[in-house]
C-alpha positions in Angstrom: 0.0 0.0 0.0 1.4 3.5 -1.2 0.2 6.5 0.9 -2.2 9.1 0.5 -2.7 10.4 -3.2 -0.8 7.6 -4.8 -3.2 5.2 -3.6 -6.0 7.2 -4.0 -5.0 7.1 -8.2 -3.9 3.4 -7.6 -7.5 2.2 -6.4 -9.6 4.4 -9.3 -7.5 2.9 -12.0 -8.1 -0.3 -10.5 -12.0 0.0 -10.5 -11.4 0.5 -14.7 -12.8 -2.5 -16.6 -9.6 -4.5 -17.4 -7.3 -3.0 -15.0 -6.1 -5.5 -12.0 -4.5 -3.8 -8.9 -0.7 -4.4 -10.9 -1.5 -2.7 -13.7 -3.3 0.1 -12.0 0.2 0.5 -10.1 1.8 0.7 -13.5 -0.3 3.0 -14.7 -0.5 5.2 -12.0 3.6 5.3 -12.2 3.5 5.9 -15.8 1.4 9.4 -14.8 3.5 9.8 -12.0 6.7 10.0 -14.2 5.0 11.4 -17.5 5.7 15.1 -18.2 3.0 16.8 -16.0 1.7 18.9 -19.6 0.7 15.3 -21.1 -0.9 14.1 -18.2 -3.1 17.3 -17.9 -4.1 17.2 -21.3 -5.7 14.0 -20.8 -6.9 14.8 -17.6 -8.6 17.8 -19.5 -10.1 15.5 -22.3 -11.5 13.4 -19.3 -13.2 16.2 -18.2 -14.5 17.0 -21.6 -15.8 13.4 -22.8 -17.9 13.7 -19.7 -19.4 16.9 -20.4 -19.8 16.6 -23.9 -20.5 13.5 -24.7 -24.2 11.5 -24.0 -26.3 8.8 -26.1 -27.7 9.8 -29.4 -31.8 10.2 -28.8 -32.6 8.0 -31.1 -30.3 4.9 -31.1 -27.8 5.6 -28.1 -24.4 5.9 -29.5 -22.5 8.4 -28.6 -22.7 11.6 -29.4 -22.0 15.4 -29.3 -25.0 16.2 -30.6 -28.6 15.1 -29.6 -28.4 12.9 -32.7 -25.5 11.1 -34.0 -23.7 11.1 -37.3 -25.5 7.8 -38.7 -28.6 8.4 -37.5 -28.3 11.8 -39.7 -26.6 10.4 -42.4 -29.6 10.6 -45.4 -27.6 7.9 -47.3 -27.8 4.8 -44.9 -30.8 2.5 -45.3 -33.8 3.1 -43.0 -35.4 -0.2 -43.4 -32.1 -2.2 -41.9 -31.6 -2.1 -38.0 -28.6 -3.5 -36.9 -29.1 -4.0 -33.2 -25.4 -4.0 -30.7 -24.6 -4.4 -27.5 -22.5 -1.2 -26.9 -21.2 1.6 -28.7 -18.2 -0.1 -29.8 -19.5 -2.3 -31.5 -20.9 -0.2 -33.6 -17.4 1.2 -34.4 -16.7 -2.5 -35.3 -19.2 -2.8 -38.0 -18.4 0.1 -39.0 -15.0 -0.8 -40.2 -16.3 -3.5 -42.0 -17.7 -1.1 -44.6 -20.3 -4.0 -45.2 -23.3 -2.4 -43.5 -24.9 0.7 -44.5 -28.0 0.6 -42.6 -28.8 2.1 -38.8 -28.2 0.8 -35.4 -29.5 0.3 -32.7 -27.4 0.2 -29.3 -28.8 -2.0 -26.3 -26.6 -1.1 -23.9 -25.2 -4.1 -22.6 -26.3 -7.4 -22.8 -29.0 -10.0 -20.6 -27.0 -10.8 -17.6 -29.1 -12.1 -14.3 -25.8 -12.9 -12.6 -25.2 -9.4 -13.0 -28.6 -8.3 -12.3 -29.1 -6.8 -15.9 -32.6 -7.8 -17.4 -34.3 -6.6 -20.3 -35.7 -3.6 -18.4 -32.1 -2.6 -18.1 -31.3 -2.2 -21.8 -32.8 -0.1 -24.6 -35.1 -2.7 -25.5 -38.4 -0.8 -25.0 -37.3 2.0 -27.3 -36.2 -0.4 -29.8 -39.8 -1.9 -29.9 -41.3 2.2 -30.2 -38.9 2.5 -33.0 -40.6 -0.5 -35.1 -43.8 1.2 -34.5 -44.3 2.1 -38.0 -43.5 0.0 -41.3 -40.0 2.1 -42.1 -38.0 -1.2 -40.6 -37.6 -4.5 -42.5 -34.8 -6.4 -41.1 -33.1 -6.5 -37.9 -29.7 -7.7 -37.5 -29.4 -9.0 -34.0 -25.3 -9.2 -34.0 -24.8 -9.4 -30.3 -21.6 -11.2 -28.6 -21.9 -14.9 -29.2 -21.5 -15.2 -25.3 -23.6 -16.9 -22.9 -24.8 -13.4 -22.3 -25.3 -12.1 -26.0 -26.9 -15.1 -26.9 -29.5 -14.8 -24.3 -30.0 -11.3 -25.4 -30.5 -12.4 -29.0 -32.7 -15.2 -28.2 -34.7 -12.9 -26.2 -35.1 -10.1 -28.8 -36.1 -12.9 -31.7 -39.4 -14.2 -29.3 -39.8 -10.7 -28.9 -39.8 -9.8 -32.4 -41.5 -13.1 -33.5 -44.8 -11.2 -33.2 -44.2 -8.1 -35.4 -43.8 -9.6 -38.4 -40.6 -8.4 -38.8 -37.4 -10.0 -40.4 -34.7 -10.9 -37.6 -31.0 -12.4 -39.0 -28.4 -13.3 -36.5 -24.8 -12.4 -37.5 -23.3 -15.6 -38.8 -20.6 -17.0 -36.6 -18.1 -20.2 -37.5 -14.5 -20.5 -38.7 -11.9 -17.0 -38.7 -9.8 -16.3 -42.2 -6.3 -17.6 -41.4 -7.3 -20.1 -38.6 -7.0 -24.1 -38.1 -9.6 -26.4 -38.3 -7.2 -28.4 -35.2 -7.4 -25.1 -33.3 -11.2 -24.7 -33.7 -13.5 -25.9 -30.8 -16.6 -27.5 -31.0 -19.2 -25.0 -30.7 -17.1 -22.5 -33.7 -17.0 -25.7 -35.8 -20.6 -26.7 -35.4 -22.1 -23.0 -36.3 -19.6 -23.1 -38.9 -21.4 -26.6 -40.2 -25.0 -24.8 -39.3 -23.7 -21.7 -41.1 -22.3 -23.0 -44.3 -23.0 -21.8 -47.9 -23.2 -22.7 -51.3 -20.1 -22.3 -53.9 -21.8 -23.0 -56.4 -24.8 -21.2 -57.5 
């Protein structure tokens, strides 16, 4: 244990998703030694994601704005909801430049251990925002987890009713990897999953 201020920083770094109590040490060392200009810069843009940024009204990414870039963007397609987990993921697909329609962020994922239910996530403004005929097709590409799956699984008997396409993002094999490496789940929803090569 360090004293006063040092463990003050310690324990907050620590209670950062990903960060154990050695790396917290680390990092609180690294700002300790860093040239004090650097470290108040990004102490600054701390300060300034939290003021500035919030969720987008519509689909809750983030945003400056009370709507975000996509949901603005004239050119994407209306009648294709891609539903996410978390902002990130959004970023993800994103970088695929394979989707061009909205989103939809949840906000985490079904998670009783947790306490997170489906009155926890965006769900309910997901089901206002297929209250009228502009939405075809929703894209449930949540974490193939225990927890995303439960989340997707949910959604689809949710949707069931509205008439509504629902797709789950395909999940199997990687480019580059081993069929020795893969496990058995991977390899059987790469089996469920499979296409035709020949038309």
């Amino acid at each position: 244990m360090y004293e006063g201020a040092v463990q003050d920083l310690i324990d907050e770094l620590g209670r950062l998703p990903g960060i154990g109590p050695k790396s917290a040490q680390r990092i609180a060392f690294h700002i300790l030694e860093a040239d004090k200009d650097d470290m108040l810069r990004l102490a600054e843009n701390i300060r300034t994601v939290k003021d500035k940024v919030h969720f987008c009204e519509v689909c809750f990414n983030v945003t400056e704005a009370e709507r975000c870039g996509i949901c603005l963007d004239a050119r994407r397609d209306p009648s294709v909801l891609c539903v996410v987990e978390e902002s990130k993921d959004v970023m993800v697909v994103e970088r695929t430049r394979s989707y061009r329609g909205r989103y939809h962020v949840l906000g985490g994922s079904i998670n009783p251990m947790a306490g997170i239910g489906p009155d926890q996530l965006h769900i309910r403004e997901l089901l206002t925002r297929l209250s009228d005929d502009t939405i075809q097709e929703i894209i449930v590409a949540t974490d193939p987890n225990l927890e995303g799956e439960a989340t997707a699984t949910y959604l689809a008997r949710t949707l069931k009713t509205l008439g509504i396409k629902v797709t789950r993002l395909a999940s199997g094999l990687p480019v580059g990897g081993d069929l020795e490496y893969a496990d058995e789940v991977t390899l059987g929803r790469a089996f469920e999953g499979r296409r035709s090569l020949i038309g």
